[in-house]
mmCIF file as Biopython writes it, N, C-alpha, C and O atoms, coordinates in Angstrom:
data_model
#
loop_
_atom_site.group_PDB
_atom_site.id
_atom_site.type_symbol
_atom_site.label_atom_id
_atom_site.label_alt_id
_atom_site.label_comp_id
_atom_site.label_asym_id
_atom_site.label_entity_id
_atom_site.label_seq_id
_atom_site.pdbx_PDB_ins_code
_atom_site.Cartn_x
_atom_site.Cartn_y
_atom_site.Cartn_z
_atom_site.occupancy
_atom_site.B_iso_or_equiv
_atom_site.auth_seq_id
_atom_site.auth_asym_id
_atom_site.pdbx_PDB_model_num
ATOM 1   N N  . UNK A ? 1  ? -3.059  8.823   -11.229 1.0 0.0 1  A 1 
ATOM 2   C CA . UNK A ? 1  ? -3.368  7.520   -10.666 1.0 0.0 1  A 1 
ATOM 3   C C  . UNK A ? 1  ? -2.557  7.297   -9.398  1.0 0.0 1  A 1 
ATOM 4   O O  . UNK A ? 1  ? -1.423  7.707   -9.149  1.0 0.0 1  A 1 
ATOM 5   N N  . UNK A ? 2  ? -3.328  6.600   -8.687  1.0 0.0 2  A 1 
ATOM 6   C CA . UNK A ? 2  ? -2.255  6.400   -7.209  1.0 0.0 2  A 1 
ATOM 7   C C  . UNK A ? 2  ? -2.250  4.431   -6.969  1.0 0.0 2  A 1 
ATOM 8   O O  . UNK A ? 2  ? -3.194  3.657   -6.813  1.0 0.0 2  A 1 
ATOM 9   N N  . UNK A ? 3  ? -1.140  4.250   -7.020  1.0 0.0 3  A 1 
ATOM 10  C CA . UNK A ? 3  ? -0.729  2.975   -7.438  1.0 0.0 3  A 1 
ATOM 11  C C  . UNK A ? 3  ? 0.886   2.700   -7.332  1.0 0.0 3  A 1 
ATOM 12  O O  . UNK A ? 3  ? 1.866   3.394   -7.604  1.0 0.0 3  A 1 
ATOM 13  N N  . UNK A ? 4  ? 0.744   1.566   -6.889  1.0 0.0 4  A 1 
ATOM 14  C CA . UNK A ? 4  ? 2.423   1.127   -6.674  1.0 0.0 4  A 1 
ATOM 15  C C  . UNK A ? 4  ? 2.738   0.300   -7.990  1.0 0.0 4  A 1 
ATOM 16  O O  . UNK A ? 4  ? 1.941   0.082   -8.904  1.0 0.0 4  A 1 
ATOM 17  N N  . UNK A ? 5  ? 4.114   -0.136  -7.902  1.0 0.0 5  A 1 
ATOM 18  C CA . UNK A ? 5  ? 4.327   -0.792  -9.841  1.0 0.0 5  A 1 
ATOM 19  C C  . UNK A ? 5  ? 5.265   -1.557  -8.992  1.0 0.0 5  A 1 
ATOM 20  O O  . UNK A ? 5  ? 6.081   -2.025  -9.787  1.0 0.0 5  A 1 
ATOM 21  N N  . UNK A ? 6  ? 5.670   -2.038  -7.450  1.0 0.0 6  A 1 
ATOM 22  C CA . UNK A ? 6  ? 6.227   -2.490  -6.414  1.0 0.0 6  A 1 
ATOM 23  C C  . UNK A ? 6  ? 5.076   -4.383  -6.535  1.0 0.0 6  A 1 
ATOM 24  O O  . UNK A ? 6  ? 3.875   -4.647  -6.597  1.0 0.0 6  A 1 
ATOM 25  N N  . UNK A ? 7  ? 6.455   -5.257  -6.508  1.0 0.0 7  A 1 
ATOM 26  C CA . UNK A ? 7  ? 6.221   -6.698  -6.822  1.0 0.0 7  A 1 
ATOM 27  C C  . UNK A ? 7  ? 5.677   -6.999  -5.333  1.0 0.0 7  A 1 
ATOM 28  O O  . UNK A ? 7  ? 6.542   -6.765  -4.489  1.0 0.0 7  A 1 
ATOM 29  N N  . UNK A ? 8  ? 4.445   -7.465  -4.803  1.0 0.0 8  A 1 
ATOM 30  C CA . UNK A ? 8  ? 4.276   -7.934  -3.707  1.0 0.0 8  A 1 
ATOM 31  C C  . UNK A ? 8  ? 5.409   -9.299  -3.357  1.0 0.0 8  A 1 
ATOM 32  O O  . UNK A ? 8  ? 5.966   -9.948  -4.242  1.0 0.0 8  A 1 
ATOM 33  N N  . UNK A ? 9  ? 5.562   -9.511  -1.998  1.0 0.0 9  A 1 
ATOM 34  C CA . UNK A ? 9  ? 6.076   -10.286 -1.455  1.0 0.0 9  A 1 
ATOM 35  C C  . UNK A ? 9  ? 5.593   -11.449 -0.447  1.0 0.0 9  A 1 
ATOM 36  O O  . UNK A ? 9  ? 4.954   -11.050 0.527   1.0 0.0 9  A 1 
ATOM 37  N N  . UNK A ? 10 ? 5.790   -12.670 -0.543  1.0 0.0 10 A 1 
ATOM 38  C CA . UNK A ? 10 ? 4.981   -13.388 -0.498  1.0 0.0 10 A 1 
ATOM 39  C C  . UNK A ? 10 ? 5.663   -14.050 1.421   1.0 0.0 10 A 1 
ATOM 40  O O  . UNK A ? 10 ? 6.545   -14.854 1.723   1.0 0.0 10 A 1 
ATOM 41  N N  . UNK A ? 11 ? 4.915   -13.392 2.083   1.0 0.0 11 A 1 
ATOM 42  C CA . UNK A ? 11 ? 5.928   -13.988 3.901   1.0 0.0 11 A 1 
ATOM 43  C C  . UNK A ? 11 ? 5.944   -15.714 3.562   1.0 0.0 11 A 1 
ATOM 44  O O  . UNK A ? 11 ? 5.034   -16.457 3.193   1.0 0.0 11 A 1 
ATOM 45  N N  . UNK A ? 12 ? 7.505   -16.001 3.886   1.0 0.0 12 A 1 
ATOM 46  C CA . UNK A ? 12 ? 7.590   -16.883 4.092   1.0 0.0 12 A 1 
ATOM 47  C C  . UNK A ? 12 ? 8.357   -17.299 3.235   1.0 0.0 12 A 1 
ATOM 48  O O  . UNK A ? 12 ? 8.796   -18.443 3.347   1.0 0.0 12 A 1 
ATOM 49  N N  . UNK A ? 13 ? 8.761   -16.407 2.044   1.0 0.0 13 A 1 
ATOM 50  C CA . UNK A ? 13 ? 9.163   -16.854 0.475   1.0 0.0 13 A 1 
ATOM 51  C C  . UNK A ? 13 ? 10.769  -16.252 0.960   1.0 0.0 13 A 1 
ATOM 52  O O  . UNK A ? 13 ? 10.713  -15.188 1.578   1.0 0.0 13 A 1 
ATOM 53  N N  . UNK A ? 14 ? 12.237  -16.855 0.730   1.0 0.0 14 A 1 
ATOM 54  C CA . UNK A ? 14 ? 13.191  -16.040 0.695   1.0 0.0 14 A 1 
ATOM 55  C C  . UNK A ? 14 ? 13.421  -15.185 1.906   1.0 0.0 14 A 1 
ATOM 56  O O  . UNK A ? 14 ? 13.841  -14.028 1.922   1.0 0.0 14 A 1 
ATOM 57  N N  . UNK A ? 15 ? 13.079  -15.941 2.910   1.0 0.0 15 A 1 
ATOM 58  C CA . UNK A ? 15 ? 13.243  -15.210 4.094   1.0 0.0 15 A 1 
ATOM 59  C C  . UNK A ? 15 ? 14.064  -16.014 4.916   1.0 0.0 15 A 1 
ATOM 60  O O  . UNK A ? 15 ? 13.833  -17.221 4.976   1.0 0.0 15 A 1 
ATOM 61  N N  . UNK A ? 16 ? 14.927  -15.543 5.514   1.0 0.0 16 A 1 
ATOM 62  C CA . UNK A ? 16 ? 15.579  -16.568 6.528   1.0 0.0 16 A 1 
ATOM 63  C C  . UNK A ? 16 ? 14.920  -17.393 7.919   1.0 0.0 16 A 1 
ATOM 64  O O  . UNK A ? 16 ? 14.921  -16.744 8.965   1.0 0.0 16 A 1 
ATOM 65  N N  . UNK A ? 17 ? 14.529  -18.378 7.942   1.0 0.0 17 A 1 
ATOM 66  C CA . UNK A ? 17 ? 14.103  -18.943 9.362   1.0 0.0 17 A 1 
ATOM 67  C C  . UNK A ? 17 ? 13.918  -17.948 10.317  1.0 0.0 17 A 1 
ATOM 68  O O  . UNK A ? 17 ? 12.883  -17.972 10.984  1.0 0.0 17 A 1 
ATOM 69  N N  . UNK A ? 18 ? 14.685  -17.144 10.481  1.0 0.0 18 A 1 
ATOM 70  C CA . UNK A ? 18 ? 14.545  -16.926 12.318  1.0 0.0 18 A 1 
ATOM 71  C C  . UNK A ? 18 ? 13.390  -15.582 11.762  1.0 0.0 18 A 1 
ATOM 72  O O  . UNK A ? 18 ? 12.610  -15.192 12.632  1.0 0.0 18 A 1 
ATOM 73  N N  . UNK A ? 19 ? 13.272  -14.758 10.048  1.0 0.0 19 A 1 
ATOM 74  C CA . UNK A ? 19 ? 12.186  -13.691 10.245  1.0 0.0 19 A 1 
ATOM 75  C C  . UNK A ? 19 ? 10.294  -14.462 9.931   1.0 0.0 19 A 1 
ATOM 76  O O  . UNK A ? 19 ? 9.342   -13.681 9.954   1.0 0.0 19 A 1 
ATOM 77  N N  . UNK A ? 20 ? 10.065  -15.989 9.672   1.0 0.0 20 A 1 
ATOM 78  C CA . UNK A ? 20 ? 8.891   -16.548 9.608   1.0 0.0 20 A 1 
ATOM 79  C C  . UNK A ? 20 ? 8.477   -16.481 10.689  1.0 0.0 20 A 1 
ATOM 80  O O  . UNK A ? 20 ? 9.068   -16.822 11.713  1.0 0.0 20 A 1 
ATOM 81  N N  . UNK A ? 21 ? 7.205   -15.947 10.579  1.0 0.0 21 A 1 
ATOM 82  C CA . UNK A ? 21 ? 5.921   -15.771 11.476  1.0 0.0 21 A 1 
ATOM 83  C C  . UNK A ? 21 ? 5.778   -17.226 12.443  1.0 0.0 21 A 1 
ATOM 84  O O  . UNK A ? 21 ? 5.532   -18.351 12.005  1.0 0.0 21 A 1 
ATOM 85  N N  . UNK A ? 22 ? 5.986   -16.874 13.738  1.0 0.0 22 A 1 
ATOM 86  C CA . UNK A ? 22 ? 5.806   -18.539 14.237  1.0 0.0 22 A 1 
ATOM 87  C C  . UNK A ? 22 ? 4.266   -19.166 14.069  1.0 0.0 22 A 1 
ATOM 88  O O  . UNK A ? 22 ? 3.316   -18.452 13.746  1.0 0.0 22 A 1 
ATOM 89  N N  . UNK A ? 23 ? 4.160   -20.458 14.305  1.0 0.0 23 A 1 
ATOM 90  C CA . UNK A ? 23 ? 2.767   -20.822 13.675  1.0 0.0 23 A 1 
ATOM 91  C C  . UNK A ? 23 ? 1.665   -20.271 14.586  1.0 0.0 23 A 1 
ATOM 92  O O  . UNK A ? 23 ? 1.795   -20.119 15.800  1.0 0.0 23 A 1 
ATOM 93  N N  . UNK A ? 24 ? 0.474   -19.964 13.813  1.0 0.0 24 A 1 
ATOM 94  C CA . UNK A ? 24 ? -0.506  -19.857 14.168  1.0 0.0 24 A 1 
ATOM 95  C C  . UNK A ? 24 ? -0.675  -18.098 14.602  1.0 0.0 24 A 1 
ATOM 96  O O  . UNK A ? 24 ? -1.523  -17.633 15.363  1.0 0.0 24 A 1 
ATOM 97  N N  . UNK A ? 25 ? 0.281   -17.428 13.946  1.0 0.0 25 A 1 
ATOM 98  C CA . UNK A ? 25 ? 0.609   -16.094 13.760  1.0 0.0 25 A 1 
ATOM 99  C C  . UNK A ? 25 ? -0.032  -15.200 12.663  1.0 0.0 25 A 1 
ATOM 100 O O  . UNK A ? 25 ? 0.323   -15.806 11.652  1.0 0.0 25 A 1 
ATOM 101 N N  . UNK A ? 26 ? -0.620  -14.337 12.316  1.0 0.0 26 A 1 
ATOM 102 C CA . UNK A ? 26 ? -1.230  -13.815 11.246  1.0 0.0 26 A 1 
ATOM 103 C C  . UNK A ? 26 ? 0.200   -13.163 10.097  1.0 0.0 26 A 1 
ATOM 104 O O  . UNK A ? 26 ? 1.345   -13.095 10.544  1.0 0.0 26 A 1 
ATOM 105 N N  . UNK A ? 27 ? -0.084  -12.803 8.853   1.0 0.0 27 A 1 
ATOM 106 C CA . UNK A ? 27 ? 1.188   -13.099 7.973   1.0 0.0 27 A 1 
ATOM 107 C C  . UNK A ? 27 ? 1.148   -11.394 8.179   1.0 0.0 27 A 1 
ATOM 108 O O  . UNK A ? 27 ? 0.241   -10.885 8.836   1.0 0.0 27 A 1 
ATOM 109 N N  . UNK A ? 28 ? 2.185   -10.601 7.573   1.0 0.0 28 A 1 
ATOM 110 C CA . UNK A ? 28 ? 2.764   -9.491  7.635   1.0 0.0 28 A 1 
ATOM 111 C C  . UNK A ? 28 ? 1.175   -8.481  6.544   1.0 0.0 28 A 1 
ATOM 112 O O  . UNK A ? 28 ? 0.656   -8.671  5.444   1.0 0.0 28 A 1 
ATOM 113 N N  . UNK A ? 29 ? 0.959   -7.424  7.713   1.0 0.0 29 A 1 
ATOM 114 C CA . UNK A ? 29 ? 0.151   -6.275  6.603   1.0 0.0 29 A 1 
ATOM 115 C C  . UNK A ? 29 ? 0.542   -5.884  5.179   1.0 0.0 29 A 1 
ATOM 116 O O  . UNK A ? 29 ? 1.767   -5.964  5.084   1.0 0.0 29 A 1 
ATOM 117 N N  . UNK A ? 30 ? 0.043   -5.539  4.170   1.0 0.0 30 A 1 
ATOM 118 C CA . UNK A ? 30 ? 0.674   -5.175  3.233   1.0 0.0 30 A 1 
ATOM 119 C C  . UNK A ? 30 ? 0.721   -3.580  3.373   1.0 0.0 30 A 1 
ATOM 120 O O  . UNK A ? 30 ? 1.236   -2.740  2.635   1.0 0.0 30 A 1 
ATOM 121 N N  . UNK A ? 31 ? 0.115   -3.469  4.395   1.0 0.0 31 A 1 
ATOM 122 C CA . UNK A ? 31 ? -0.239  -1.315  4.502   1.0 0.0 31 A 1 
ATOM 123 C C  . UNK A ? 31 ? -0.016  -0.929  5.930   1.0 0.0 31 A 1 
ATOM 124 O O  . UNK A ? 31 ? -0.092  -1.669  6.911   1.0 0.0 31 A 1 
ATOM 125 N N  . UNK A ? 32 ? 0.274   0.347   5.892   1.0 0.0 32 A 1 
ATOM 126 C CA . UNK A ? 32 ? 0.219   0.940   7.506   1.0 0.0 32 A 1 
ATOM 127 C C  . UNK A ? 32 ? -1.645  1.082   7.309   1.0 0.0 32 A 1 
ATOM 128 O O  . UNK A ? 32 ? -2.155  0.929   6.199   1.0 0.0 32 A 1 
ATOM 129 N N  . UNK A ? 33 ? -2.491  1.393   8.572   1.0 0.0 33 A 1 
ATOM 130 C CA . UNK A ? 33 ? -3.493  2.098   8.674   1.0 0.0 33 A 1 
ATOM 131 C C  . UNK A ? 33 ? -3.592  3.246   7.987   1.0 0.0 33 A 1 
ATOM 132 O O  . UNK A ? 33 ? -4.520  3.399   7.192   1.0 0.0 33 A 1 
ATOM 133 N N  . UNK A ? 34 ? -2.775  4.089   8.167   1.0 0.0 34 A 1 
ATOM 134 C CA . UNK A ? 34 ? -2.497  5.616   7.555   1.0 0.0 34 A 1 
ATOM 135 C C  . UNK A ? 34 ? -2.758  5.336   5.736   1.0 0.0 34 A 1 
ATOM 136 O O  . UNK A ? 34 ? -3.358  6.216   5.119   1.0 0.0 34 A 1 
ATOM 137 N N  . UNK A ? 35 ? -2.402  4.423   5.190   1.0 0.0 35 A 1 
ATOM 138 C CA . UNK A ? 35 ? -1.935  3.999   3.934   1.0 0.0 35 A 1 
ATOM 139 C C  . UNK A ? 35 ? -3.530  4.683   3.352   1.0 0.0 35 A 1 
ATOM 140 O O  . UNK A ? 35 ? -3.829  5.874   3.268   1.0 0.0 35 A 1 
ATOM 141 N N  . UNK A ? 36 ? -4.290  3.595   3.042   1.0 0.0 36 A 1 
ATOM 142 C CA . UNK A ? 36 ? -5.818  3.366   2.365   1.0 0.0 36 A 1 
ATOM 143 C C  . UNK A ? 36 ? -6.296  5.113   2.803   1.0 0.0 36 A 1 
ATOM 144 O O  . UNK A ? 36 ? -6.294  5.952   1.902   1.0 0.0 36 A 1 
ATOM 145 N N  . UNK A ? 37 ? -6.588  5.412   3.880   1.0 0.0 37 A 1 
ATOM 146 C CA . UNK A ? 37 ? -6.775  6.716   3.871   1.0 0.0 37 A 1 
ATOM 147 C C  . UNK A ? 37 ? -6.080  8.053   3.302   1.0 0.0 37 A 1 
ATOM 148 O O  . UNK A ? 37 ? -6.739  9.068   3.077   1.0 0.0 37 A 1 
ATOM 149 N N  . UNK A ? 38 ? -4.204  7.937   3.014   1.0 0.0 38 A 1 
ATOM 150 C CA . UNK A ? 38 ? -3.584  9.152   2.149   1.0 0.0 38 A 1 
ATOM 151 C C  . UNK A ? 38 ? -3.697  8.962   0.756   1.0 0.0 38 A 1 
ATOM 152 O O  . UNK A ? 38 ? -3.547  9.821   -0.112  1.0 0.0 38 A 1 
ATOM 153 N N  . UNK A ? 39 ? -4.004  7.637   0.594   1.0 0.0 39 A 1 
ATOM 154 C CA . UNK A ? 39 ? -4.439  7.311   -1.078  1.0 0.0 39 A 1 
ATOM 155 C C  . UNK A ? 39 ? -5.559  7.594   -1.106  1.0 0.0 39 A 1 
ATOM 156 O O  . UNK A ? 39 ? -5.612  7.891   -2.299  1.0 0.0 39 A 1 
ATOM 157 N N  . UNK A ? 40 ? -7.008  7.825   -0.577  1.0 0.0 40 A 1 
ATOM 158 C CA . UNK A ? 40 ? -8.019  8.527   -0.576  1.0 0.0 40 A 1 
ATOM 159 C C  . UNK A ? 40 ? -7.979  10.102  -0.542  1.0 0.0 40 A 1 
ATOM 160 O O  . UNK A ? 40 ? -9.018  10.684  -0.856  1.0 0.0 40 A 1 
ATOM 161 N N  . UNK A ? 41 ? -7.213  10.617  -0.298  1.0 0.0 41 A 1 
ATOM 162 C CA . UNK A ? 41 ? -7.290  12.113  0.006   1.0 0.0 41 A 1 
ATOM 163 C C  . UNK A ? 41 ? -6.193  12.295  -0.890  1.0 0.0 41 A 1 
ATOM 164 O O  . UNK A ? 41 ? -6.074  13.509  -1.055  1.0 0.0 41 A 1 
ATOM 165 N N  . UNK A ? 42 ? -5.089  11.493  -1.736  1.0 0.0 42 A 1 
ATOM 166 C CA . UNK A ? 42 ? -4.522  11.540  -2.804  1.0 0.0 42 A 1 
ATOM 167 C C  . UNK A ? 42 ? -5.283  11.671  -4.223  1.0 0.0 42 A 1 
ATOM 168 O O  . UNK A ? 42 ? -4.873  12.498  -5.037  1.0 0.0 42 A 1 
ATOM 169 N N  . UNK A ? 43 ? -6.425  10.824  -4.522  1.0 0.0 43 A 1 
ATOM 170 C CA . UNK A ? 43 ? -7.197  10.456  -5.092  1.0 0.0 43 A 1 
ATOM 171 C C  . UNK A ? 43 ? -7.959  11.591  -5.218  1.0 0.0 43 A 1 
ATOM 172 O O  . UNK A ? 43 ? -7.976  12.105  -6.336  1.0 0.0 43 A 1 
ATOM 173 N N  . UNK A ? 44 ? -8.834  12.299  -4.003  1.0 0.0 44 A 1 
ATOM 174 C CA . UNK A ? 44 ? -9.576  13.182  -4.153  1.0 0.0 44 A 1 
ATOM 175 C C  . UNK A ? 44 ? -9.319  14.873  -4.367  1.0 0.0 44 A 1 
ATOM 176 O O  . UNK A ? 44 ? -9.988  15.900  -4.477  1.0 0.0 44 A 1 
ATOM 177 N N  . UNK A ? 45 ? -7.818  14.421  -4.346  1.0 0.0 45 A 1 
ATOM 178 C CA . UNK A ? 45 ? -7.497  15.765  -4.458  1.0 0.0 45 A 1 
ATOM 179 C C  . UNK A ? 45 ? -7.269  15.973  -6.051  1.0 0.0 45 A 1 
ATOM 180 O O  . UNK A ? 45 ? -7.326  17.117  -6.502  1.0 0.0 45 A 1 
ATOM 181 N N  . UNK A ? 46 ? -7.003  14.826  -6.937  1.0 0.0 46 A 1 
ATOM 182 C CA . UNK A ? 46 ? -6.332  14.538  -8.275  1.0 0.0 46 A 1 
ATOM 183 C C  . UNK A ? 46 ? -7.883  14.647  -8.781  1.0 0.0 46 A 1 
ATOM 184 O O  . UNK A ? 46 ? -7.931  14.621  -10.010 1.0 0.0 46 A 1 
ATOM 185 N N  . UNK A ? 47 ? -9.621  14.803  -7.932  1.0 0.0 47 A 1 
ATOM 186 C CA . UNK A ? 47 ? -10.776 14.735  -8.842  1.0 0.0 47 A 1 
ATOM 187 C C  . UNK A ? 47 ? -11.069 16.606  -8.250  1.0 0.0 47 A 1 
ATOM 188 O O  . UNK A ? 47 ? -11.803 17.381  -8.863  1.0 0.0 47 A 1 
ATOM 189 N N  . UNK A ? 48 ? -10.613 16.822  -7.497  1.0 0.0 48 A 1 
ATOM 190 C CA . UNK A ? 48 ? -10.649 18.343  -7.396  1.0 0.0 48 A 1 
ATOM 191 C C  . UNK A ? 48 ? -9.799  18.873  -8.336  1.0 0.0 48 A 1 
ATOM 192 O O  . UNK A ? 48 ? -10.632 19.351  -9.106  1.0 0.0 48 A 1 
ATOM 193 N N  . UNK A ? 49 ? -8.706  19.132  -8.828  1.0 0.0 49 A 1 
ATOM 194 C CA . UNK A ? 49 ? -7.751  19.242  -9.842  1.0 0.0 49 A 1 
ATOM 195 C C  . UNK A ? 49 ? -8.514  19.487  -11.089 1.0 0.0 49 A 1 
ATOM 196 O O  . UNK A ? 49 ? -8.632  20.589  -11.626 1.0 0.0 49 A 1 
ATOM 197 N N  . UNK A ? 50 ? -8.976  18.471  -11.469 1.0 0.0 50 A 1 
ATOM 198 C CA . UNK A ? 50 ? -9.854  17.544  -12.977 1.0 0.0 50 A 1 
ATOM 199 C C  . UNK A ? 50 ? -11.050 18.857  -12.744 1.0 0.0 50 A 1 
ATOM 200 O O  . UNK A ? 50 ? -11.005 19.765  -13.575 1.0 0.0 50 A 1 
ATOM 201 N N  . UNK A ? 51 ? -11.854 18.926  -11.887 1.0 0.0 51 A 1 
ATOM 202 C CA . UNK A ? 51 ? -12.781 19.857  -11.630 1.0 0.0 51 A 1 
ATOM 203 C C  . UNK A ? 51 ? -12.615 20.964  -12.028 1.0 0.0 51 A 1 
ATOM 204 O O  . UNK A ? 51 ? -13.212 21.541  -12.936 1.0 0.0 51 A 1 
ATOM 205 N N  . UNK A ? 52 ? -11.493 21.459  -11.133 1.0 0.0 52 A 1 
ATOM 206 C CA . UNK A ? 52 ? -11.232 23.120  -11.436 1.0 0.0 52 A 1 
ATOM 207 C C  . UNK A ? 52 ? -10.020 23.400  -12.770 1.0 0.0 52 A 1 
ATOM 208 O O  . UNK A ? 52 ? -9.464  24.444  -13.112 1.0 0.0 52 A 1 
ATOM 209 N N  . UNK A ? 53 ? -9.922  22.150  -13.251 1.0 0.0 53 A 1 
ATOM 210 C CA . UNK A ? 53 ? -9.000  22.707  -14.541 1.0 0.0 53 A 1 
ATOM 211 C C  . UNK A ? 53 ? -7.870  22.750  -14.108 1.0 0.0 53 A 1 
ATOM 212 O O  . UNK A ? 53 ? -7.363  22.517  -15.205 1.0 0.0 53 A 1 
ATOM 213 N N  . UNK A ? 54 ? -7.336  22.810  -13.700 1.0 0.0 54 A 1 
ATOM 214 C CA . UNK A ? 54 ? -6.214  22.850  -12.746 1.0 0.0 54 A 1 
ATOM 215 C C  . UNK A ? 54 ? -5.328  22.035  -13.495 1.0 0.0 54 A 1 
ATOM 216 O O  . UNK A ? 54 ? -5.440  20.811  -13.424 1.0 0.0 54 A 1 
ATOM 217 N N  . UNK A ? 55 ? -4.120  22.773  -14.483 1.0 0.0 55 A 1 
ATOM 218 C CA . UNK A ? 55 ? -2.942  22.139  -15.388 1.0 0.0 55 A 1 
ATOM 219 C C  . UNK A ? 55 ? -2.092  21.387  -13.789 1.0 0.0 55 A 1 
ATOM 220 O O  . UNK A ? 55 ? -2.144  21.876  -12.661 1.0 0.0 55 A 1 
ATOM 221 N N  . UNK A ? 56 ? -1.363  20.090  -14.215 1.0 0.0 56 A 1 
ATOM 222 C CA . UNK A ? 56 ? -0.545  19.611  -13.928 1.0 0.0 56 A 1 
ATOM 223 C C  . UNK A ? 56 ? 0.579   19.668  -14.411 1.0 0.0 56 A 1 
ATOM 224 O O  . UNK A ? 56 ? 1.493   19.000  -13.928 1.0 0.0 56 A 1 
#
């Protein structure tokens, strides 16, 4: 499985003043770009595996 067990964080929560997004700012990504795509090719490599039998 490819999955974090990592508590999201909520911008704005426990942060000191000067790191809040000034207004009218979009709130912090939860991913790089790169992210969604190495968990896809993580993923597909773990149904190639399953395929060829392939012990872990």
């Amino acid at each position: 499985m490819v999955y974090s067990e990592e508590v999201p964080i909520v911008p704005g929560e426990g942060q000191p003043a000067e790191e809040e997004p000034p207004a009218g700012r979009r709130s912090i990504p939860g991913s790089v770009a790169f992210v969604p795509s190495v968990a896809g090719l993580i993923i597909a490599g773990e149904v190639v595996k399953d395929l060829a039998g392939v012990q872990r």
